[in-house]
C-alpha positions, -999 to 999 in steps of 0.1 A, spaced: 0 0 0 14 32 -8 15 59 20 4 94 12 30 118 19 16 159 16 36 185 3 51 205 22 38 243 28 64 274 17 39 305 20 61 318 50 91 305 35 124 329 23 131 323 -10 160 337 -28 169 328 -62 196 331 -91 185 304 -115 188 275 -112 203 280 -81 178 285 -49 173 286 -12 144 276 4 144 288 46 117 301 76 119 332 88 147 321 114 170 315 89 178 280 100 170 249 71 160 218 97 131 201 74 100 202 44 110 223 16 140 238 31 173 239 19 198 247 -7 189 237 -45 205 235 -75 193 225 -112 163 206 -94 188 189 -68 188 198 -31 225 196 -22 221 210 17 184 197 36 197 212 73 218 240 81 216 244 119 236 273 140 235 276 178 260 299 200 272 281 233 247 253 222 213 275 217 200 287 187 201 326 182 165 342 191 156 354 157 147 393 153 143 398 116 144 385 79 140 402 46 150 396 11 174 428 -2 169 415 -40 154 386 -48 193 368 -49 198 374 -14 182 371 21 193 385 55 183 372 89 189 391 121 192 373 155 207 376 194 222 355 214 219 366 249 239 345 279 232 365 310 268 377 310 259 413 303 240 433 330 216 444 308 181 442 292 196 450 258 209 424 236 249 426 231 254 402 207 240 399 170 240 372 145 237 384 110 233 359 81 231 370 51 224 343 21 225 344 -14 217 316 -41 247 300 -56 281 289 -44 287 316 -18 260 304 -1 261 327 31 282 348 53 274 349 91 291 377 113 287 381 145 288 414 163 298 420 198 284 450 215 283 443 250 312 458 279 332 421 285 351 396 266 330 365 254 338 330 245 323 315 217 314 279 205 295 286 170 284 254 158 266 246 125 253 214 116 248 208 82 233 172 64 235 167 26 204 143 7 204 152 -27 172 147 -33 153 154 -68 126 185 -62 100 162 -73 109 138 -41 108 172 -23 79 182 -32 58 149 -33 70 146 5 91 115 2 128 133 2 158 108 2 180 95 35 208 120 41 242 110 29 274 98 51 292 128 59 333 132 56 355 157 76 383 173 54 405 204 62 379 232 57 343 216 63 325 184 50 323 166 20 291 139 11 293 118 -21 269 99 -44 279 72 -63 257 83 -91 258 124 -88 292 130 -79 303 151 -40 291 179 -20 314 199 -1 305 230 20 337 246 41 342 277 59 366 313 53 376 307 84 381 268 85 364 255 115 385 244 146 370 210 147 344 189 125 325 165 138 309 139 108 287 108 112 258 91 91 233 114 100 250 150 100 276 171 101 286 197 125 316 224 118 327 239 152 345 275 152 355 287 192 353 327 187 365 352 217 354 386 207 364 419 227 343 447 230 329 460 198 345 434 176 327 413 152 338 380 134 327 367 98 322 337 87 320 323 50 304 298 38 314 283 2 291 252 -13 307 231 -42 285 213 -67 283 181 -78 295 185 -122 266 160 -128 285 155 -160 268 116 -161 236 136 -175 236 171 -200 218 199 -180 186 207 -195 191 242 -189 220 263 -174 224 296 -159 218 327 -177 251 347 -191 261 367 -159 275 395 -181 253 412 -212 219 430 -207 189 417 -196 168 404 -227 140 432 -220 141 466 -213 142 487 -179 114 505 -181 111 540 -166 76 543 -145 65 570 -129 27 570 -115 4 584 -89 -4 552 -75 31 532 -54 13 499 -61 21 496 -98 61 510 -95 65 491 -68 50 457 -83 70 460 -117 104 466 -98 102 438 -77 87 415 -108 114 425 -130 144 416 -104 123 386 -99 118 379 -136 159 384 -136 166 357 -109 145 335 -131 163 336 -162 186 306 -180 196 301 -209 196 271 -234 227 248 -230 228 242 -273 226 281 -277 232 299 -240 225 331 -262 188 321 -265 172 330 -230 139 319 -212 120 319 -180 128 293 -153 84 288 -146 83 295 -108 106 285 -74 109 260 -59 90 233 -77 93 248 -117 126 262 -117 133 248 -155 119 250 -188 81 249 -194 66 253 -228 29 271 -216 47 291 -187 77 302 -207 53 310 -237 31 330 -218 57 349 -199 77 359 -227 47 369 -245 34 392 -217 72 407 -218 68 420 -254 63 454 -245 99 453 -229 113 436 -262 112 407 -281 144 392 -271 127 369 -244 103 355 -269 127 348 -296 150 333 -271 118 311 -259 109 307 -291 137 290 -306 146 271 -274 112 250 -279 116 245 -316 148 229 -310 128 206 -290 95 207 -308 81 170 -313 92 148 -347 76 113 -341 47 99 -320 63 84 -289 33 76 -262 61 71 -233 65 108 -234 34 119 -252 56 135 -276 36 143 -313 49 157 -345 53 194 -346 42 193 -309 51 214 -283 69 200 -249 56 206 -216 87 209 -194 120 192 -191 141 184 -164 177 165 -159 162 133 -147 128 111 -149 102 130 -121 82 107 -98 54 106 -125 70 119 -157 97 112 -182 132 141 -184 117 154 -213 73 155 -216 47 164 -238 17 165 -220 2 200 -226 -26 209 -251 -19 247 -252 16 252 -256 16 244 -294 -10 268 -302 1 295 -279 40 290 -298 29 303 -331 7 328 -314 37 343 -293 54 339 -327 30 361 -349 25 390 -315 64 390 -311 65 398 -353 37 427 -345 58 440 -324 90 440 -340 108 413 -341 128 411 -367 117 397 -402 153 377 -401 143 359 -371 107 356 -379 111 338 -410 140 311 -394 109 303 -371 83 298 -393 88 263 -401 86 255 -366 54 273 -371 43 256 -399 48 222 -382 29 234 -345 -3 242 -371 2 206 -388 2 192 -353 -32 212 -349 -41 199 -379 -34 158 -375 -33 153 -340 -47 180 -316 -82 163 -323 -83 130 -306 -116 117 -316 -126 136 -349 -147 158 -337 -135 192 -345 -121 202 -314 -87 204 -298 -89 183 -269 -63 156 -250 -67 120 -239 -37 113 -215 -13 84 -235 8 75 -206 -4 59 -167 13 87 -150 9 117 -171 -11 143 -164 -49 135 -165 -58 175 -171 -32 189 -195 -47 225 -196 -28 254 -175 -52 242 -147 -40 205 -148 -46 193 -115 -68 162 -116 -102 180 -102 -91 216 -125 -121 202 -151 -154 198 -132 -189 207 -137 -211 228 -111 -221 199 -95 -189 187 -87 -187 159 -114 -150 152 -127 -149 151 -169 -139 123 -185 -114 127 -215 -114 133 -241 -116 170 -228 -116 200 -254 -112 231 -233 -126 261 -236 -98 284 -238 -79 257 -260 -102 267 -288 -99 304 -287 -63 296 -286 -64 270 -314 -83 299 -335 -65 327 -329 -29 306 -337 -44 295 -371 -56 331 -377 -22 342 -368 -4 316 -385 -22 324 -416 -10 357 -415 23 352 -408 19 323 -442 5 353 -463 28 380 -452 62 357 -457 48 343 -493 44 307 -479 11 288 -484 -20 275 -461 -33 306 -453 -67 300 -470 -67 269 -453 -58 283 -419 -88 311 -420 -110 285 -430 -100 260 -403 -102 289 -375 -137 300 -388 -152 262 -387 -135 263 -354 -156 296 -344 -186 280 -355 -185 245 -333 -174 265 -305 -203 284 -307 -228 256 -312 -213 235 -280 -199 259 -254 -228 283 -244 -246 274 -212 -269 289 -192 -279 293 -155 -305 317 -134 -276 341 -141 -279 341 -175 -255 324 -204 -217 318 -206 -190 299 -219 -187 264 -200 -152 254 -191 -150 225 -212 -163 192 -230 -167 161 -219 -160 128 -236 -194 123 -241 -196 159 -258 -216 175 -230 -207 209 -218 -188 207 -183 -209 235 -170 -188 246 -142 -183 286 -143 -148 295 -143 -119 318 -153 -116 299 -185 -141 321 -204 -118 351 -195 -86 338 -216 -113 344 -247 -119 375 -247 -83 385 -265 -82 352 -288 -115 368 -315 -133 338 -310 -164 357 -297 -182 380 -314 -188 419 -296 -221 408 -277 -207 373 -266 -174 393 -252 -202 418 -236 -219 382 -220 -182 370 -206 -174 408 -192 -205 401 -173 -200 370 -153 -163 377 -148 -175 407 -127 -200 393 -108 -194 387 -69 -189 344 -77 -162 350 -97 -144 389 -87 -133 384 -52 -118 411 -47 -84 403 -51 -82 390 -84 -103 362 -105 -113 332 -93 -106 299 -113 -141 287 -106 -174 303 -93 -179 304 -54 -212 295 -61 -202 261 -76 -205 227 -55 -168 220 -55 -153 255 -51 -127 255 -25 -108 287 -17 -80 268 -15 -82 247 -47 -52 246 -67 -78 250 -101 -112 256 -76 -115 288 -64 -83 305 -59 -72 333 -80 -42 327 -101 -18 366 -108 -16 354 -142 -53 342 -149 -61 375 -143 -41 392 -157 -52 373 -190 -86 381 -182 -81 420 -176 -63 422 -212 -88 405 -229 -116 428 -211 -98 457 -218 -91 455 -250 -129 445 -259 -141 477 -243 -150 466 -208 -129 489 -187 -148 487 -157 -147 452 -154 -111 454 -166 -102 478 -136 -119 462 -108 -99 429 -111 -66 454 -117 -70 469 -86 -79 441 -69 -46 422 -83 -26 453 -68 -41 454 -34 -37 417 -37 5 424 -43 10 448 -21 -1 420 8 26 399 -6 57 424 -4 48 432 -38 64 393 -51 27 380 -63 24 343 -59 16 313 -82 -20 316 -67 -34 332 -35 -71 317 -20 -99 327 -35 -120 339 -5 -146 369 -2 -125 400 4 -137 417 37 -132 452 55 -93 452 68 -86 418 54 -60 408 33 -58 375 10 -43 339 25 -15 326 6 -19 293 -12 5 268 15 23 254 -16 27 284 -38 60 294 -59 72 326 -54 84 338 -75 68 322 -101 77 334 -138 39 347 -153 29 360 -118 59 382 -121 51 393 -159 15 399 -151 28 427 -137 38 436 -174 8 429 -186 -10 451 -162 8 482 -176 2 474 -212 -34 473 -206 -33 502 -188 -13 517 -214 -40 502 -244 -9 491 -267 -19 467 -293 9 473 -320 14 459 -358 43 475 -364 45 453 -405 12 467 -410 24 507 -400 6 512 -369 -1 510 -334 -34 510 -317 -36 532 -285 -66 528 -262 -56 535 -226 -84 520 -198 -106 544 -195 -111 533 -159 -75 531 -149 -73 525 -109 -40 545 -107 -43 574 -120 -18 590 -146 8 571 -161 43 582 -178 63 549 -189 96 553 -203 115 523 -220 87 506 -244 103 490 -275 79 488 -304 108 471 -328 138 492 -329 126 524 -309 125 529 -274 92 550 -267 78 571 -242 42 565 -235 16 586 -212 -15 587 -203 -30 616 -185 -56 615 -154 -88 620 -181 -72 591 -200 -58 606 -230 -26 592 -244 7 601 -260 37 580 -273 70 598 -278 98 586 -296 80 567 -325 94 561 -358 76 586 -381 64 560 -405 43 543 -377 9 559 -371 -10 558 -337 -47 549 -341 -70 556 -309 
């Protein structure tokens, strides 16, 4: 019989991060169990790291990230050998991701001489994140004394070693931990630092899937310039940008293409929806991060039909790690979405600016994503784009919402695959629209075909989807196997508004139940209706609100007209930040916002997680109304008429080659400076 294990809980956690390096630690600083410890490229190299002073543990005072790279933890360590209420001595740790893993100094500011045993135990697992995470983490390894600290080895990943600047004065090892031992004397007034220095296993046995971002070179988006009457927006894009940084690597076959890591600790590699969406919500900062993205998936993209990894021709992966996961292979298909939503980042990133050089070398990765839509997105024939899991242990939902109960209807009733999303067939349409005109524009063929396919596609979608209630109609989440609309109200419906799937009055329809109490907590979107038998604040896919999801939701709402519904989930996404330190989470709950409350975090959430972070992004750009064509000669302005914060002045906007100033005013009205003079603005 297997045992459940749960996952462990990291909402309180400190998390700093330099990708794909990470530490995981409570407010105290100390790593003693669950999630906690020192990562790297999906391994855990350090699972305790234990201080005490004259054999107690400091009384912790303070923590705080200073940049989303680096933590530091205040503490005391009072003995009763001062005659004073005040402490006298201070333990500072301050701990960055990567190999200098932490510097300790301790400070001295009482009247006498102390003696000092400082004594740090430290145990090594190496466990894979997915063991981590499912709550079933590995035995610690033997430990070995050397010179300057403590080595573990494993036969198949190669040694650990973490030693201190200064070497400790004695090391204890056995099976279970280690402990270093430094006996300090301080006078008066005098500190002591202590370095700490972790070597990595090479793992040479297996090629890294991903590696760490070029440390030198810009950024591959812009800094962008903000300046607003409203803190909550400025603060929210400058700590999602340096988190956005942190989450960076780059593709071992071509470390000049970049990506986004999808979230830390559980996600910290490549994933083909995440990454796509990111990047795509980045374009206003450039369209370096998508072409990057871009071409890191096509070198991966899918050439045979291979059921052990549910890989498909012209298909899209869903994420790739070093080793085999608990449940999936290294390398795994098992996402509906990300195919479409690659040629769709593909034509956006053209729109606004890429250039035609780098377009074209893409397009026949694009070309083979729409065959894929073509022979193999439709499992049964019946003109929709739906999955049927291939493998035991791959993901039954394969949707952004993927959890096994995401897909359910009102009364609680778990779909059956084959399931055709919702928001897969706006997706599916608006690739093939775009994928035609990327076909026409370039001189290749298929785009007849493509608008044909999308507009057949409009027309099913229409037939099957619509539902209604005592509330009136709206767009049901999915399709069941038996065809049957899974009529559970959900955030779904908002990832259509943006895709021209629905005409002006169904968009009008959607605006409507989005903003309705059910669904608009009050800090953000819920991914299913409170009204709904199964909604559970604190569902992964069933009632919390994702940063993301609405973030989707207030671009598509915006820029269909529906401002007010647009700005009432904005601000409620900003209060929601400025709860969290202004580093949104994966997901928060999904309960009722009240008078003086502020939302629960989600136990398990990422933070930072790579779209949460670019929501941010995307917030501004719907403030700012920017929607681009720069091949066509223009660029649609259309600021939200019902902007929460007030006037807006953004410096640092690419549209292609040009770095733009754009502002809107308190009535609304807007202005971009800096635009090439053969570009028009249409309001």
């Amino acid at each position: 019989m297997t045992i459940w294990t749960p996952q462990p809980f990291i909402h309180d956690a400190i998390i700093c991060l330099e990708a794909p390096h990470l530490v995981v630690s409570p407010q105290d600083g100390q790593i003693r169990d669950g999630a906690q410890g020192v990562y790297a490229a999906d391994s855990r190299l350090i699972n305790r790291l234990v201080l005490t002073v004259n054999g107690r543990e400091p009384e912790p005072v303070d923590a705080q990230l200073s940049s989303a790279r680096e933590a530091r933890f205040l503490a005391v360590h009072r003995d009763g050998n001062d005659p004073t209420p005040d402490p006298t001595l201070t333990v500072e740790r301050v701990r960055t991701a990567g190999r200098d893993c932490e510097r300790i100094t301790v400070s001295h500011h009482g009247r006498h001489r102390v003696r000092l045993a400082l004594r740090l135990e430290a145990a090594c697992d190496l466990s894979d994140v997915s063991e981590v995470k499912s709550g079933r983490p590995r035995e610690a390894l033997p430990a070995t004394a050397n010179g300057r600290g403590v080595s573990w080895r494993s036969t198949d990943e190669g040694t650990v070693t973490l030693t201190g600047a200064p070497a400790p004065d004695r090391v204890e090892a056995d099976r279970a931990f280690a402990a270093l031992v430094w006996d300090v004397e301080l006078a008066p007034a005098q500190k002591w630092t202590l370095t700490l220095v972790l070597d990595a296993p090479s793992s040479a046995a297996s090629p890294p899937p991903v590696v760490a971002a070029p440390p030198t070179g810009p950024k591959p988006w812009s800094s962008p310039r903000v300046t607003c009457t409203d803190s909550r927006l400025v603060r929210l894009l400058d700590r999602s940008l340096d988190d956005l940084a942190a989450l960076t690597l780059a593709d071992p076959q071509d470390r000049a293409d970049r990506f986004l890591a999808a979230g830390a600790p559980w996600y910290l590699t490549l994933f083909g929806r995440d990454s796509l969406w990111a990047a795509r919500m980045m374009l206003p900062l450039g369209t370096e991060l998508a072409a990057g993205t871009l071409r890191t998936l096509a070198r991966r993209q899918g050439t045979a039909h291979d059921a052990a990894t549910e890989e498909q021709p012209g298909k899209i992966m869903h994420e790739q790690r070093r080793e085999a996961s608990l449940a999936l292979p290294p390398l795994y298909y098992g996402t509906i979405d990300a195919t479409p939503l690659f040629v769709t980042l593909l034509a956006e990133a053209w729109r606004w600016g890429m250039p035609e050089e780098e377009v074209v070398a893409l397009l026949p990765a694009a070309e083979r994503a729409l065959a894929w839509l073509r022979d193999d997105a439709d499992a049964d024939g019946d003109g929709f784009v739906e999955y049927v899991r291939l493998r035991e242990t791959g993901l039954v939902n394969q949707g952004w919402k993927d959890s096994e109960d995401a897909v359910q209807s009102t009364a609680a009733r778990l779909a059956e695959p084959p399931i055709a999303l919702a928001e897969v067939q706006g997706y599916a349409y608006e690739a093939a629209r775009a994928g035609a005109e990327l076909l026409a524009a370039f001189g290749r063929p298929g785009a007849d075909y493509w608008r044909e396919w999308a507009e057949k596609l409009a027309g099913r979608f229409r037939s099957a989807f619509w539902v209604e209630d005592d509330l009136g109609p709206y767009v049901a989440i999915a399709l069941d196997c038996e065809k049957r609309p899974v009529d559970a109200v959900a955030s779904n419906m908002g990832h259509l508004l943006a895709t021209g799937i629905l005409d002006r009055a169904e968009c009008g329809i959607v605006a409507r139940r989005l903003s309705l109490p059910d669904m608009d907590s009050g800090w953000g979107l819920r991914t299913m209706s409170a009204h709904a038998q199964g909604f559970n604040p604190l569902g992964y896919h069933t009632g919390s609100v994702w940063a993301h999801d609405t973030a989707i939701a207030v671009a598509g709402l915006a820029a269909t007209g529906h401002d007010q519904a647009a700005a009432s989930l904005l601000d409620g996404l900003l209060d929601a930040a400025s709860a969290f330190d202004y580093r949104l989470p994966e997901l928060h709950a999904g309960e009722e916002r009240r008078s003086r409350s502020r939302p629960a975090p989600y136990p398990a959430s990422c933070r930072p997680q790579a779209w949460a972070a670019a929501a941010g992004v995307s917030l501004l750009t719907s403030l700012l109304g920017l929607q681009p064509d720069l091949p066509a000669g223009r660029v649609r302005m259309r600021p939200l008429a019902a902007s929460p914060v007030g006037a807006l002045d953004v410096s640092g906007i690419r549209l292609g080659s040009s770095s733009v100033t754009v502002s809107v005013d308190a009535c609304g009205r807007g202005e971009i400076v800096g635009l090439a003079q053969a570009i028009r603005v249409e309001r």
